[in-house]
C-alpha distance (Angstrom), angle and dihedral (degrees) to the residues before:
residue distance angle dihedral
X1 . . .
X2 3.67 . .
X3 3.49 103.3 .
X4 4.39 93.8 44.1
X5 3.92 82.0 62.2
X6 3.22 90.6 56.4
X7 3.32 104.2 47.6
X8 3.76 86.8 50.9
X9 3.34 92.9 55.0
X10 3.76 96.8 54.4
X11 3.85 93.4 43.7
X12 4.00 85.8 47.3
X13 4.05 86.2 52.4
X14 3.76 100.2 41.0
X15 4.34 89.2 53.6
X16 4.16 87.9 50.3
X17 3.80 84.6 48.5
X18 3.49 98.3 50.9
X19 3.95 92.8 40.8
X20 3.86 83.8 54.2
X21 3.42 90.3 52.6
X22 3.52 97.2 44.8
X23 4.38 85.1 43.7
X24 4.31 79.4 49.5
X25 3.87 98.7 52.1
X26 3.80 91.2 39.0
X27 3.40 82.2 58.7
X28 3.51 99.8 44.1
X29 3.56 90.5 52.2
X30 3.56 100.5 54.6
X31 3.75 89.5 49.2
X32 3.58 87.9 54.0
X33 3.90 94.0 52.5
X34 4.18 80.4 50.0
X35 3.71 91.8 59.6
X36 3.56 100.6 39.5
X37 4.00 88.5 55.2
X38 3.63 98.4 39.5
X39 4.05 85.0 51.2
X40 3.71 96.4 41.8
X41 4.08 82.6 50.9
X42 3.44 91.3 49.6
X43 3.80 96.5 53.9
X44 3.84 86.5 47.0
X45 3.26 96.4 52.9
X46 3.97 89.4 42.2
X47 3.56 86.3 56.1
X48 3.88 102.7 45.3
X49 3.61 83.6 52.3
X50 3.44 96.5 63.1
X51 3.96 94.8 41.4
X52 3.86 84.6 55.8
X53 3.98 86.8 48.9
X54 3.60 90.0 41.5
X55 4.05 102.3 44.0
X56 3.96 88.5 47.7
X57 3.83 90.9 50.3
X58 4.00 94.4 48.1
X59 4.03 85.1 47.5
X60 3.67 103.3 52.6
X61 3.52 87.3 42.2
X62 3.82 94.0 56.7
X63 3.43 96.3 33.9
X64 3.73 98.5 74.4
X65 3.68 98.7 50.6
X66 3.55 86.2 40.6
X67 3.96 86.3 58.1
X68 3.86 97.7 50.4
X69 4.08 91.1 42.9
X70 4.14 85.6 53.4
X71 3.28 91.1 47.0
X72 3.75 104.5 51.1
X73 3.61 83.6 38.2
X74 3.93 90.7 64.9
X75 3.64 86.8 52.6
X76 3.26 99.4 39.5
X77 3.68 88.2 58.5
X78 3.71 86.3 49.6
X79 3.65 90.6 58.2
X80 4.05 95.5 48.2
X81 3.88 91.5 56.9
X82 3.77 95.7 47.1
X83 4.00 84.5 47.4
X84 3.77 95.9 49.2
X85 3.85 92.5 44.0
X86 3.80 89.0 52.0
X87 3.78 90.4 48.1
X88 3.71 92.5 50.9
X89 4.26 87.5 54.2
X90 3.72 87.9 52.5
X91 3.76 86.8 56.8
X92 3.64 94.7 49.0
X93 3.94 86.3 57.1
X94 3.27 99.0 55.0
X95 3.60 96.3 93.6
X96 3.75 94.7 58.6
X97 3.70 92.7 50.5
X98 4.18 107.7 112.5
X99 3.71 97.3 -161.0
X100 3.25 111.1 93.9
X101 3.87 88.0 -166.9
X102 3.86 92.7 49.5
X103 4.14 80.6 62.8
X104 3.18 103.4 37.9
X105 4.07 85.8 51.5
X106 3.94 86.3 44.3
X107 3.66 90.1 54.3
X108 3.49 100.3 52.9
X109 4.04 92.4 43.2
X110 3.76 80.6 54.9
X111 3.38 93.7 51.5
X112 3.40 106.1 43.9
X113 4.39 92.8 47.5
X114 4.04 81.9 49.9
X115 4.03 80.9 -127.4
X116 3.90 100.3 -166.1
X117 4.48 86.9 43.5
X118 4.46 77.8 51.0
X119 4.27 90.9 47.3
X120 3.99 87.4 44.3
X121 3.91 106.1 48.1
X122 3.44 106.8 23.2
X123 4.17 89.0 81.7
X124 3.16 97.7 39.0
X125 4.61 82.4 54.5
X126 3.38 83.0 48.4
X127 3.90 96.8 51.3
X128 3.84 93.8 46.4
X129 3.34 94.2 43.8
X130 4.15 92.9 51.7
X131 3.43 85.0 51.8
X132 3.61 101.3 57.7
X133 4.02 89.9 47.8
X134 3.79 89.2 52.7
X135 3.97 90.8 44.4
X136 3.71 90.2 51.0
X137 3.76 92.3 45.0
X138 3.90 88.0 59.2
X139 3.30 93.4 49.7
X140 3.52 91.8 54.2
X141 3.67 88.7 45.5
X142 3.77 87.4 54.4
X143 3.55 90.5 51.7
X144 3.76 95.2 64.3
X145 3.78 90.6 31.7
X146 3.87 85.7 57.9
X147 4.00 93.8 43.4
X148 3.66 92.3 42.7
X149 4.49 90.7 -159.9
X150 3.55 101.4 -11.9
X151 3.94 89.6 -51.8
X152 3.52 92.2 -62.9
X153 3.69 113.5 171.6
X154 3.70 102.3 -117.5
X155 3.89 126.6 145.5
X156 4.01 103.3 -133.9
X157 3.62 133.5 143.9
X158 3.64 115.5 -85.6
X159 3.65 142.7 -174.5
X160 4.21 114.3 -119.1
X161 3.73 90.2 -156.3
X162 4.15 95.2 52.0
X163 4.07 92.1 52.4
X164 3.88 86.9 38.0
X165 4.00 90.6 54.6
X166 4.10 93.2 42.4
X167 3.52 95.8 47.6
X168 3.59 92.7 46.8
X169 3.68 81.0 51.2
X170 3.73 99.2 53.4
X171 3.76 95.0 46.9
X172 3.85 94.6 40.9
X173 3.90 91.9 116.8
X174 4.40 84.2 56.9
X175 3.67 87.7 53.6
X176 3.79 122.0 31.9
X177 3.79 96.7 67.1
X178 3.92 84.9 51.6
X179 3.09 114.0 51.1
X180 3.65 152.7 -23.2
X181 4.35 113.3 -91.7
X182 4.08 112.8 -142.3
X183 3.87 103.7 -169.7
X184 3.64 108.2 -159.5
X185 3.65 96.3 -179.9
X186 3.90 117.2 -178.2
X187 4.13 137.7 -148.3
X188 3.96 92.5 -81.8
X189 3.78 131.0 152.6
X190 3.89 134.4 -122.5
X191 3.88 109.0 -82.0
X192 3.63 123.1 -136.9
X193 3.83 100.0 -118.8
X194 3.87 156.0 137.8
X195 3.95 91.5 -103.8
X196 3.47 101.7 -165.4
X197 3.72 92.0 54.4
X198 3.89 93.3 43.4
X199 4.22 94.4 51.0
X200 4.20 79.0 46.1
X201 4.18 88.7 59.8
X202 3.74 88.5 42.5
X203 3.67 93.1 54.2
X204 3.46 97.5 50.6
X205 4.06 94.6 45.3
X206 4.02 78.9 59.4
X207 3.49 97.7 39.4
X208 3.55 93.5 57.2
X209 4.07 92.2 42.3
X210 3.47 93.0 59.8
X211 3.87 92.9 47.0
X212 4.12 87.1 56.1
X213 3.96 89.1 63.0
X214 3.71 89.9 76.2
X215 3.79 105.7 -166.5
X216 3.44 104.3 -39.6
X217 4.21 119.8 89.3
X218 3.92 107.1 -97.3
X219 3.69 146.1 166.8
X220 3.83 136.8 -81.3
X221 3.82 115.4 -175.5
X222 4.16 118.4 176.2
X223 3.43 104.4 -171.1
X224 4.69 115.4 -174.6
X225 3.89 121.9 -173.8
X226 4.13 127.9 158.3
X227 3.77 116.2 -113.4
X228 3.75 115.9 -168.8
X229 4.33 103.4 -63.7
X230 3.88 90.2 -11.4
X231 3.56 141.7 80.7
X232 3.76 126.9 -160.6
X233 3.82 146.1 -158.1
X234 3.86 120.2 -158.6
X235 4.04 113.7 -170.7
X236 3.66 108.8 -161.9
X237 4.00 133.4 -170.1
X238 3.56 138.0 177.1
X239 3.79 91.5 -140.3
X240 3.52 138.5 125.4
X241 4.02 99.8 -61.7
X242 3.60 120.7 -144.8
X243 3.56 127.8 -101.1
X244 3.91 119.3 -90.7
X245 4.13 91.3 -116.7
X246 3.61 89.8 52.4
X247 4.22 104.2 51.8
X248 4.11 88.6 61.7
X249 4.32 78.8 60.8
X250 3.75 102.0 33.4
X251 3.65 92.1 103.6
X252 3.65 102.1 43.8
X253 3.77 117.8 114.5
X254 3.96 111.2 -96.2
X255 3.40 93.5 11.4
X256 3.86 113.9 135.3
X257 4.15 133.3 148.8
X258 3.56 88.7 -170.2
X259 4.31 116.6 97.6
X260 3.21 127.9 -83.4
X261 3.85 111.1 -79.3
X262 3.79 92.6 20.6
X263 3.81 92.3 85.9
X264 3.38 148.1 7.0
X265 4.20 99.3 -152.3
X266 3.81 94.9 -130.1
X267 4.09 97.2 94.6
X268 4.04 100.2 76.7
X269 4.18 83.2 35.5
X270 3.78 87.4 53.8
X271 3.63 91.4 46.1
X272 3.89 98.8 46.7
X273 4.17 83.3 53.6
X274 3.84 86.1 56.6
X275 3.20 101.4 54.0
X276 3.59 97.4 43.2
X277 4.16 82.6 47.9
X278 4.09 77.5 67.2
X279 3.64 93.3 44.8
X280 4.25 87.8 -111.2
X281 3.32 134.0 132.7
X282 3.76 128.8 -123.7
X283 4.02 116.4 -164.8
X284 3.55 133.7 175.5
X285 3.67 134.3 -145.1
X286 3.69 126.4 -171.7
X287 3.84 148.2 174.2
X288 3.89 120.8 -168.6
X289 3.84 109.8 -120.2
X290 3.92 95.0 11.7
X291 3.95 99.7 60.6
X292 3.73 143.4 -114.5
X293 4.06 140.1 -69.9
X294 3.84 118.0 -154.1
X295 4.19 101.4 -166.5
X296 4.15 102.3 -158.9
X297 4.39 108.1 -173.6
X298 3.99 119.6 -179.7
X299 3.58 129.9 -178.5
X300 3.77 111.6 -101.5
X301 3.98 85.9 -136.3
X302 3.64 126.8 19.1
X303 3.31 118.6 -84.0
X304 4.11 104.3 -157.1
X305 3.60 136.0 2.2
X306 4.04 107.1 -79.7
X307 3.82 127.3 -152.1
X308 3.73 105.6 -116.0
């Protein structure tokens, strides 16, 4: 009777040991998974960091040759229409001219320069060329809109629609072949923020938007309105939607549906961490075949002291 007791006993023991050790490596596991996403954050936000640094260095260093180049420009155009204006009196003068070498030498000069080809393309040079200075300029000016100080983490107030606008400027090369952008911006006010890391949530809300549209041309549509103390963002598209298992996971660390290469699963994780860093929400709704709505709400003001 003895010795069934004991045997008991030690299967008894060896089952609480092995659930303990099962309990342990659960455990261990989920710890794991902790680290790997607070490292994986880490590097991103190493990274982003430097970007910020890195996109407010290339813009102030551009910006100042970019300055002197406009502004010559300006005159320079100045100088053309004065030119042509004086060229077109010379023309008109011709006719009292009484040497008949003086025109026939005119003539030729005239002829030669292909004057009235000159008069005809030499604004519309000057117009192109205006416009790429001023489109380069607002890049540049996206660039530091985007970076917001070199990416400095630094609660300010900030306007939505500014980082919306730059970061739709960066990225416009992701998005124009896609699909067409509706901004339907509403009455909203400056939101107490860290800027940098706000545009950095809006960019990859977009990012991912244009990615849904597959190959064929689709739609983007950001839509902004005040509620109450809160302000929010909603990034639609009419792409591909994601399945109904998959939007309980889409924020999970690592977790991707696109190909391998194409993404590494941390960007909509990154975001979610954010917003919650604001004490937001971010929210998802999606239908497969019709497309996808990310809902982003911040406080207008902070709500609690944050750890920066």
């Amino acid at each position: 009777m003895i010795g069934i007791v004991g045997v008991n006993y030690n299967i008894t023991e060896r089952k609480r040991t092995e659930m303990e050790l099962v309990s342990r490596n659960a455990e261990l596991l989920e710890l794991n998974a902790r680290l790997s996403q607070a490292q994986a954050q880490l590097v991103q936000s190493e990274k982003l960091a430097s970007i910020g640094q890195l996109a407010a260095g290339v813009a102030h260093e551009i910006n100042n040759p970019i300055g002197f180049i406009f502004s010559n420009f300006t005159a320079l155009d100045g100088y053309v229409e004065k030119l042509l204006a004086m060229l077109a009196a010379y023309k008109e003068a011709e006719h009292f001219i009484d040497s008949k070498a003086t025109t026939d030498k005119l003539k030729v000069l005239s002829e030669r320069v292909d004057l009235p080809f000159l008069k005809d393309d030499i604004p519309v040079l000057m117009a192109e060329t205006k416009d790429g200075i001023t489109r380069v300029r607002k890049i540049v000016q996206a660039l530091t809109d985007f970076s917001r100080i070199g990416g400095k983490l630094e609660w300010q107030f900030a306007d939505l629609h500014q980082g919306i606008d730059a970061t739709l400027n960066i990225i416009s090369s992701e998005i124009k072949y896609k699909a067409d952008v509706i901004r339907e911006y509403g009455q909203i006010p400056e939101v107490e923020c860290l800027p940098s890391e706000i545009n950095q949530v809006i960019m990859n809300l977009l990012v991912n938007a244009a990615h849904a549209l597959g190959e064929e041309r689709g739609r983007i549509t950001i839509r902004t309105r005040a509620e109450h103390e809160t302000v929010s963002i909603e990034i639609s598209d009419t792409g591909c939607g994601i399945e109904k298992e998959n939007l309980s996971r889409i924020f999970d660390p690592f977790y991707t549906t696109k190909p391998v290469g194409k993404g590494t699963g941390l960007g909509l994780s990154l975001s979610y961490g954010i917003v919650q860093k604001h004490d937001g929400t971010l929210e998802v709704e999606s239908k497969v075949g019709k497309g996808t709505t990310f809902r982003l709400a911040l406080p207008i003001k902070r709500r609690r002291l944050q750890l920066e």
